[in-house]
Every structure is written in C-alpha cells, then in structure tokens.
C-alpha positions as a Python dict, from the first residue, in 0.01 Angstrom:
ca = {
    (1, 'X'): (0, 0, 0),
    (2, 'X'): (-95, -130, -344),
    (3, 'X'): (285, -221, -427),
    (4, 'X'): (309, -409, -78),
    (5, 'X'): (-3, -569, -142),
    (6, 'X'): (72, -760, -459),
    (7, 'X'): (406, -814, -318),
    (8, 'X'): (245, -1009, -34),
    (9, 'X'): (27, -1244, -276),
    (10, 'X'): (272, -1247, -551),
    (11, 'X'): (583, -1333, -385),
    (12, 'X'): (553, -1392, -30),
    (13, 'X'): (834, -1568, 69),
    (14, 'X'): (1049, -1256, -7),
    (15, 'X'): (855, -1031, 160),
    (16, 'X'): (845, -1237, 494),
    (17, 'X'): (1229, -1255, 496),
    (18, 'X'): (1295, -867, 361),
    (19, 'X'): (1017, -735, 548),
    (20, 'X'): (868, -942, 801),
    (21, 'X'): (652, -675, 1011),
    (22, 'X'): (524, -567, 703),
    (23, 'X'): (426, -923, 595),
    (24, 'X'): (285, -993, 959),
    (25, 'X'): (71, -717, 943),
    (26, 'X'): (-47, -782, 600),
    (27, 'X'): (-151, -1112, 742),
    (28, 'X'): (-359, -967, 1004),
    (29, 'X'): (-516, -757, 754),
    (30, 'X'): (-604, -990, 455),
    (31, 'X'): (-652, -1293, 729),
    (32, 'X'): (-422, -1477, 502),
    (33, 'X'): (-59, -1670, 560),
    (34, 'X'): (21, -1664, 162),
    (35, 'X'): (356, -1835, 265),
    (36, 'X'): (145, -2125, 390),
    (37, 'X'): (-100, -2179, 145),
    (38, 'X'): (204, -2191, -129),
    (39, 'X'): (361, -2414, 86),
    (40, 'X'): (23, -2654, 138),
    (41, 'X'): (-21, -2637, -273),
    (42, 'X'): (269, -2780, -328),
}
C-alpha cells in the first residue's frame, strides 16, 4: 500500500496508464485526481 501510495502522488501519470484500477481507487480513497492537479499546475 505504501509503495502504491507514493507511486500515485509521485508519478501519476504512470500509474493511471500501468495500473488504472489501482489509480481509480486510490482516487476514491485520497479524494484526489493527482493527474489533474499536475496537469492544472502546469
């Protein structure tokens, strides 16, 4: 959980193309879209 977890924050992107039901329910359980907000900071 902890390796998936910094995954999610520090390299989203990847994760939502390797793994996206992983990164969909990391969404749902942070309440975060960390692909958006990199996206939005840009």
């Amino acid at each position: 959980f902890a390796v998936c977890s910094e995954a999610f924050f520090e390299a989203p992107e990847n994760m939502k193309e390797d793994m996206p039901e992983v990164y969909r329910l990391l969404c749902q359980f942070y309440r975060q879209q960390p692909v958006k907000l990199a996206i939005s900071a840009m």
